[in-house]
C-alpha positions as CSV (number, residue, x, y, z in Angstrom):
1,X,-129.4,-48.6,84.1
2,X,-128.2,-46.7,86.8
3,X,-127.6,-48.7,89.6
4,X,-129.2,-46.8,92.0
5,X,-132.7,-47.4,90.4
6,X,-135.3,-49.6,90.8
7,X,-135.2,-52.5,88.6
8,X,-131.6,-53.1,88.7
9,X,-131.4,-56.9,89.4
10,X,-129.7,-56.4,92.8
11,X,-126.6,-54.7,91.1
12,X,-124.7,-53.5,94.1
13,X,-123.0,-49.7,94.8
14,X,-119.3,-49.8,92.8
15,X,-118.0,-48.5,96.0
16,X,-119.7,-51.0,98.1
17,X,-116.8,-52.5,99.3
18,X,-117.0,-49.6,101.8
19,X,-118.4,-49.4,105.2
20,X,-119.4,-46.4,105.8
21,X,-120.3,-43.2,103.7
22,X,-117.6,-40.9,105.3
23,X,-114.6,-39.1,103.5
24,X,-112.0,-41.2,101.6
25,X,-108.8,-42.2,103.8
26,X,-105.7,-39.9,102.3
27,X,-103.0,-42.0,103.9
28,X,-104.4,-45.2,101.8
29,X,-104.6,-42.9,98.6
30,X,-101.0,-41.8,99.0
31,X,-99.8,-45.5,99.7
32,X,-101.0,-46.6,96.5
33,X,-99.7,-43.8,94.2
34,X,-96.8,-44.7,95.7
35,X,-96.7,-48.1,95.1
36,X,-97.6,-47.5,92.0
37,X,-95.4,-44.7,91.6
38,X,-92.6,-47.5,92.7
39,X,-93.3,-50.2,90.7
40,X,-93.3,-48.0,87.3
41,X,-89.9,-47.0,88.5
42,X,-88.8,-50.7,89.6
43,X,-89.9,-50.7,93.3
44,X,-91.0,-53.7,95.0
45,X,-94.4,-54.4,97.4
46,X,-95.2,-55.2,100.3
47,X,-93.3,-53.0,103.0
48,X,-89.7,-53.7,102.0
49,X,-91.2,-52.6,98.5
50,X,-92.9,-49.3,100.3
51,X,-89.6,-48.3,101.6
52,X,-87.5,-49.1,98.3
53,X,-90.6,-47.0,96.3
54,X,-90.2,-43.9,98.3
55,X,-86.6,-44.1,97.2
56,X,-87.1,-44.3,93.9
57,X,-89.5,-41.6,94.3
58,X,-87.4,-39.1,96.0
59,X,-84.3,-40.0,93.0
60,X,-87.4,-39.6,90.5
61,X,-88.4,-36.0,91.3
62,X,-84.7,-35.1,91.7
63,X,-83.5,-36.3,88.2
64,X,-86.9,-34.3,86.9
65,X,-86.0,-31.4,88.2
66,X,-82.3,-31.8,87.5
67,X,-84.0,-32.2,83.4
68,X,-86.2,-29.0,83.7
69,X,-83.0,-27.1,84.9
70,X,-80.9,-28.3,82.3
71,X,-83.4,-27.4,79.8
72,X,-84.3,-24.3,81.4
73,X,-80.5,-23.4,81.4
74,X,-80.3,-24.5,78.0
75,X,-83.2,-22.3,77.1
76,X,-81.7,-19.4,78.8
77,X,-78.6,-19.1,76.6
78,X,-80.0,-19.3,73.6
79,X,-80.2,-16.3,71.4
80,X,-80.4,-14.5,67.8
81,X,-78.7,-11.6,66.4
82,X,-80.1,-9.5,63.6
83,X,-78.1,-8.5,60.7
84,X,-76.9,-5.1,61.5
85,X,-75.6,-6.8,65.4
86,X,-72.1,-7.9,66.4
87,X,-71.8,-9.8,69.6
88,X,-68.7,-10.1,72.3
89,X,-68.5,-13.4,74.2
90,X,-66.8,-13.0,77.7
91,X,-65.5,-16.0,79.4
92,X,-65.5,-15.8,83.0
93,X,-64.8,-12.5,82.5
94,X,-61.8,-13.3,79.2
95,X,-62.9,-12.1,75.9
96,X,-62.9,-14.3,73.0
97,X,-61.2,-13.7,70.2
98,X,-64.3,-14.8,68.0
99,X,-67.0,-11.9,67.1
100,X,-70.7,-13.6,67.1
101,X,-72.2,-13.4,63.5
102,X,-76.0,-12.4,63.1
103,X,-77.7,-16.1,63.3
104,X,-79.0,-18.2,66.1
105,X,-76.3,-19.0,68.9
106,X,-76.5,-20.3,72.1
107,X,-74.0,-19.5,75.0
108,X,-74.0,-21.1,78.8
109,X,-75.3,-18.8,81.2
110,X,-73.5,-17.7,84.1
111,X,-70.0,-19.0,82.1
112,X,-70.2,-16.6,79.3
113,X,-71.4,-13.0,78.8
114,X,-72.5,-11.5,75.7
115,X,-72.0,-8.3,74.8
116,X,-74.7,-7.2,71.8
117,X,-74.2,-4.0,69.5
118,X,-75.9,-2.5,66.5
119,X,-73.0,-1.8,64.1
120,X,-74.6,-0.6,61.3
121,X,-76.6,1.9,62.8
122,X,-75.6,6.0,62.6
123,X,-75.2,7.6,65.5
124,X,-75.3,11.2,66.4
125,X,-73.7,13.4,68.7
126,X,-74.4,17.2,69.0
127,X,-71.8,19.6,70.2
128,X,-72.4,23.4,70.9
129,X,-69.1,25.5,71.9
130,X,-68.3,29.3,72.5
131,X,-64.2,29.9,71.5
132,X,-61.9,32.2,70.3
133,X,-60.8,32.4,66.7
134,X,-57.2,33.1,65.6
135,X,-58.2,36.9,65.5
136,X,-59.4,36.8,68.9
137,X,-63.1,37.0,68.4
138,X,-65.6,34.7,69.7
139,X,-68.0,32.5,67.9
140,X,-70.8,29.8,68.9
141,X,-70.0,26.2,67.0
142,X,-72.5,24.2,66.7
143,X,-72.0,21.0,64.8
144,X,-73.0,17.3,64.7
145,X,-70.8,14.5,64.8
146,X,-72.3,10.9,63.2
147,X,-70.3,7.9,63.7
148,X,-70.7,4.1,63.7
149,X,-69.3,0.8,65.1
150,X,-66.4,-0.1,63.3
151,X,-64.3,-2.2,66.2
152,X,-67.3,-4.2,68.4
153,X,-64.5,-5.3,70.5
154,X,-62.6,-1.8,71.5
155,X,-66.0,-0.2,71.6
156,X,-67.2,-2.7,74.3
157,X,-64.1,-3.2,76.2
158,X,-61.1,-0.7,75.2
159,X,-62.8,2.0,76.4
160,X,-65.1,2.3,79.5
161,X,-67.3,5.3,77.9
162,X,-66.7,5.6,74.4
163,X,-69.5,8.4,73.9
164,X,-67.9,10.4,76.5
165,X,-64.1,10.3,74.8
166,X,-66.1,11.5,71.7
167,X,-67.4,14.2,73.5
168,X,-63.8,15.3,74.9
169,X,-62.4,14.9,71.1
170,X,-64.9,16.6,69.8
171,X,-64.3,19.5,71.9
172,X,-60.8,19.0,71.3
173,X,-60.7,19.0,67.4
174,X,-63.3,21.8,67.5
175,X,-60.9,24.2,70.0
176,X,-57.9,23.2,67.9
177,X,-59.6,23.8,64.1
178,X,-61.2,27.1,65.0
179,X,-58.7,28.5,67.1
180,X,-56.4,28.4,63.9
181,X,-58.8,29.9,61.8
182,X,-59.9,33.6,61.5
183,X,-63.7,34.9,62.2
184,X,-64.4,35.3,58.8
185,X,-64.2,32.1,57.4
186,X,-65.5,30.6,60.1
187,X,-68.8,32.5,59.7
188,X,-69.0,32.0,55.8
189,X,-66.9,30.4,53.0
190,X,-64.4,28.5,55.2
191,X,-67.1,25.7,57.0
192,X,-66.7,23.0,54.5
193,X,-63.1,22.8,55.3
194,X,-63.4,23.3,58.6
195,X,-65.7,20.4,59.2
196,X,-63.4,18.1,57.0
197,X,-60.6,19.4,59.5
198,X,-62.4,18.5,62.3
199,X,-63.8,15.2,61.2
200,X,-59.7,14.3,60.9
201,X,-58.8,15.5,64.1
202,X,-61.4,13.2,65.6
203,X,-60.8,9.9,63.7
204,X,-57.2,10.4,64.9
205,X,-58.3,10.7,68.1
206,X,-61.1,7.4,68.1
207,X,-57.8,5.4,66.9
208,X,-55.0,6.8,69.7
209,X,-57.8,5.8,71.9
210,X,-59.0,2.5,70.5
211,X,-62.3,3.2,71.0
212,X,-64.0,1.0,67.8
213,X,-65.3,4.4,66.6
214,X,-65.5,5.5,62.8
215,X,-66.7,9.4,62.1
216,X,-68.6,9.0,58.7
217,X,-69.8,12.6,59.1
218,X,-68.9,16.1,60.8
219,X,-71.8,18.7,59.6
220,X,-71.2,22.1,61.1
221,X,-74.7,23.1,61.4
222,X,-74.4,26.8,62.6
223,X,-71.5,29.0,63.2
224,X,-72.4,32.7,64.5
225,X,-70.7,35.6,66.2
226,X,-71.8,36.7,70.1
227,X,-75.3,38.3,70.4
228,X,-73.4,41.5,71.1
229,X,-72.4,42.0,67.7
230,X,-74.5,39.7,65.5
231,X,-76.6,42.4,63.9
232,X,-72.7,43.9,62.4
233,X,-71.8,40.6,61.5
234,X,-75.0,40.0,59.7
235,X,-74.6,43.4,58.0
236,X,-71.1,41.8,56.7
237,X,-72.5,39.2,55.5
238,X,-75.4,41.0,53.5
239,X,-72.4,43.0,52.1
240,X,-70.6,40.2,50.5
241,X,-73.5,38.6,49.5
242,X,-74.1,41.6,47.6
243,X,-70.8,41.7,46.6
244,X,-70.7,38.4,44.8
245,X,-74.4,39.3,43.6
246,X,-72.9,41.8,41.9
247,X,-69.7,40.6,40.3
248,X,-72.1,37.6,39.1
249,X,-73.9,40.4,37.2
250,X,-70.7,42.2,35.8
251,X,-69.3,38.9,34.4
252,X,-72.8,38.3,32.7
253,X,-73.0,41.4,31.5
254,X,-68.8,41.1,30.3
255,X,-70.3,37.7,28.8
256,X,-72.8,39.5,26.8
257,X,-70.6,42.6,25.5
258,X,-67.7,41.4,25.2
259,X,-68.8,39.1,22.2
260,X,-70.5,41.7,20.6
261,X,-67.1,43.9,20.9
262,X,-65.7,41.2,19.0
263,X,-67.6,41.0,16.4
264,X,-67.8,44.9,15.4
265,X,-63.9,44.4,15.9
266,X,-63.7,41.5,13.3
267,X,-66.2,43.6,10.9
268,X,-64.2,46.5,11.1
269,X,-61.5,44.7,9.9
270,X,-63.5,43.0,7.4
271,X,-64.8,46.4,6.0
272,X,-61.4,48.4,6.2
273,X,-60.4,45.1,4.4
274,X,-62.8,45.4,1.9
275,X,-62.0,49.2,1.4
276,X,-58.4,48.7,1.0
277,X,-59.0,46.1,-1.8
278,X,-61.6,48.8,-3.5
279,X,-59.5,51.4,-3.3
280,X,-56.5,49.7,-4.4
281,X,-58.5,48.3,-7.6
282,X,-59.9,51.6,-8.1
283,X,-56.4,52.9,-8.0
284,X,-55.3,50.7,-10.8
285,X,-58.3,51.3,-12.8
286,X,-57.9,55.2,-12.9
287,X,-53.9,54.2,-13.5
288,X,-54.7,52.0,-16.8
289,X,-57.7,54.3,-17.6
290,X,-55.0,57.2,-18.0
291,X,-52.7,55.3,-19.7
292,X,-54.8,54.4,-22.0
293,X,-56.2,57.4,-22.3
294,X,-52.6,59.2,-22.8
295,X,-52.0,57.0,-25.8
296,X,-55.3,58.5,-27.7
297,X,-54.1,62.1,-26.5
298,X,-50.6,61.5,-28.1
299,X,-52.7,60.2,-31.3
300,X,-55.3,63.4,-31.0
301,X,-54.5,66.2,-28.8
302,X,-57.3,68.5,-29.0
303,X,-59.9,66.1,-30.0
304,X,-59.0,64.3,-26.4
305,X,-58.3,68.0,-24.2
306,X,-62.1,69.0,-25.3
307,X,-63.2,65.7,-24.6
308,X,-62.0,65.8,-21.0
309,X,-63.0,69.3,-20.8
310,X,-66.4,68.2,-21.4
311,X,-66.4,65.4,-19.2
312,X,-65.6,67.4,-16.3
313,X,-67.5,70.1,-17.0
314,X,-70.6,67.6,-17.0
315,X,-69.3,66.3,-14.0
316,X,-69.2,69.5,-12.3
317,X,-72.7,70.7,-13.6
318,X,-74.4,67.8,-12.5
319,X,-74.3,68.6,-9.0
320,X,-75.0,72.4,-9.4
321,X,-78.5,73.6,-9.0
322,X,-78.0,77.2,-10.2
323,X,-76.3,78.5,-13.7
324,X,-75.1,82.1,-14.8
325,X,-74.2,81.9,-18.5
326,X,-72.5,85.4,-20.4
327,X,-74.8,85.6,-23.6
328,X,-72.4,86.1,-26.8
329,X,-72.4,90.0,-27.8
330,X,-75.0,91.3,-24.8
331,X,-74.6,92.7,-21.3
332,X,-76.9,90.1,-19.5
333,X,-76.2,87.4,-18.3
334,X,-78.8,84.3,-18.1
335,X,-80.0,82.3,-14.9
336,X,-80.5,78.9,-15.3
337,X,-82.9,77.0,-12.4
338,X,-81.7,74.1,-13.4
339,X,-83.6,72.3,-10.1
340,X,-86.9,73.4,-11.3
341,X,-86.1,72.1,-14.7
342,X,-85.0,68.6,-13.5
343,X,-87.9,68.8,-11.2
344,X,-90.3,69.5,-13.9
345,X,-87.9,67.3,-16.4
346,X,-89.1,64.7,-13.0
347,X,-92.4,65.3,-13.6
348,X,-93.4,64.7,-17.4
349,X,-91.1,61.5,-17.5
350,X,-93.7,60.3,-14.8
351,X,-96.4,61.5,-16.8
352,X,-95.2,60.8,-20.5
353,X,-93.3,57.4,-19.2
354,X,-89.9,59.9,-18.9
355,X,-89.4,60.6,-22.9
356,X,-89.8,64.0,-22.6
357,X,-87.4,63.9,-19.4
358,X,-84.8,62.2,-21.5
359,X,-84.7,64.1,-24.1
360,X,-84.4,67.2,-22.0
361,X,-81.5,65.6,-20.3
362,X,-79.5,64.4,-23.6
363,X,-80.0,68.0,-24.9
364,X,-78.5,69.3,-21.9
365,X,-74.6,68.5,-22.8
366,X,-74.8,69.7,-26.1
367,X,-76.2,73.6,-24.9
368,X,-72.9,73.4,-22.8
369,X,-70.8,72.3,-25.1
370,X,-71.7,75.5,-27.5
371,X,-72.0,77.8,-24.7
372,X,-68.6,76.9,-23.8
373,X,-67.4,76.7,-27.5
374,X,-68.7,80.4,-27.6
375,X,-66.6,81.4,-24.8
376,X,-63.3,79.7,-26.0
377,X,-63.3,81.6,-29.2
378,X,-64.0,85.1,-27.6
């Protein structure tokens, strides 16, 4: 029950011990936090305890804020570097010899500095130039230049701008590579090398210099002659592009007929191979043929003269279309179509499966045989 209500047995006001309803007395409050502030930290009472309390007080708050400072400072020198991050500690000003790992590390403000870069990281630097060539024509460079971290040390403290030096090497190597070189291959075949050339020149320089700088890459990204004359230079370069378009096409085509050359070569050979080798046995056919046929003339002379006579003049017939034979004791003489006959000889052995056809034609020798038997004994 609230004490303020009726029915409350006389209970009295909690702050009854006070006279009068006005404001609280601050002095009072702050005498009593500070005794009690002075006898958590050991102070006395009374008034020699008052005094010796706002002593301890004042050393209180000091060594408080002594700790937050010291933390604070503590705080403030704490840091993390990532994986691809290489830190340089400076020492009043004196570099360490020790490079700060990725990790957590902690350095004391004001004492040491540290210097943070990303070493893994490519970087790029674009450089676009106008020079003369070793023929003394001018061409527009323009090429990039990636490099990387490779010394965190030099790259911090060797060199007071690094970016610039690369700048002034750059144009150095550029001047030096294309000033050697003629138009020509500048503008086409001869970039490759050049950028190789330059990326040399470059890394030489980054070391004389000590500047922590390693040139993974030199990419010459467009190499042109002076707007003046670009259209002529681009009709050069159509021209050897056609050029090369078409000595790709002869060596195909030399690819495709030259093999085929070949191979008529090697069955030429084969053939005139083959010929010599028929010929020759045909040679020493007709060679035993006669000498065999020499020993039956020896053994019958005329049986074997008008046996040959017969066989050539069967040969020679056969390819004659047309015949004139002298009929024994008359003045005519008769005409033999010998095509017709064969043709019609053709035609009834087609009809009559070709008896009558070869009978004609086995009859045939024998009517040559007596006409010419005839004419040997007039």
């Amino acid at each position: 029950m609230a004490w303020n209500e009726p029915g409350n047995n006389g209970e009295k006001d909690p702050w009854g011990s006070r006279q009068d309803q006005g404001p609280p007395d601050l002095d009072e409050a702050f005498k009593k936090l500070k005794d009690n502030l002075g006898g958590m930290f050991g102070g006395g009472s009374g008034a020699g305890g008052a005094s010796a309390g706002g002593g301890g007080l004042k050393s209180s708050l000091v060594a408080i804020v002594l700790g937050v400072l010291v933390i604070g400072y503590g705080f403030m020198g704490v840091y993390t570097l990532d994986e691809q991050e290489r830190g340089v500690v400076l020492r009043f000003g004196k570099v360490q010899e020790a490079v700060v790992m990725p990790g957590l590390s902690w350095y004391p403000p004001i004492v040491d500095q540290v210097i943070i870069h990303n070493t893994s990281r490519v970087r790029s630097h674009p450089h676009d130039s106008e020079m003369l060539t070793e023929d003394e024509n001018i061409v527009k460079v323009k090429l990039t230049v990636q490099y990387v971290i490779d010394n965190v040390k030099d790259y911090a403290l060797q060199v007071r701008e690094p970016e610039k030096s690369l700048h002034q090497s750059t144009e150095s190597a550029v001047r030096h590579v294309v000033g050697s070189t003629e138009m020509d291959e500048v503008l086409t075949e001869g970039r490759a090398v050049m950028g190789d050339e330059i990326k040399i020149r470059i890394q030489n320089y980054m070391n004389t210099y000590g500047t922590g700088i390693f040139v993974t890459q030199v990419n010459v990204d467009e190499t042109a002659p002076p707007d003046a004359v670009r259209e002529a230079f681009d009709e050069v370069i159509r021209a050897r592009e056609d050029e090369v378009r078409v000595r790709n096409e002869a060596d195909a085509y030399a690819n495709q007929v030259i093999p085929e050359a070949r191979g008529e070569a090697q069955r030429y050979l084969e053939e005139s191979e083959g010929y010599r080798q028929r010929v020759v046995a045909q040679a020493n056919g007709e060679a035993q043929r006669f000498s065999k046929l020499y020993v039956e003339y020896k053994a019958a002379p005329e049986v074997t003269r008008e046996r040959m006579y017969l066989d050539t003049m069967e040969a020679v017939m056969s390819n004659a279309s047309k015949v004139m034979i002298d009929v024994e004791g008359g003045n005519n003489m008769m005409y033999l179509p010998l095509d017709r006959m064969m043709q019609q000889a053709g035609a009834v052995s087609r009809l009559n499966g070709g008896m009558a056809g070869s009978d004609s034609i086995s009859q045939r020798p024998q009517d040559n045989t007596s006409v010419r038997t005839r004419r040997d004994r007039q």
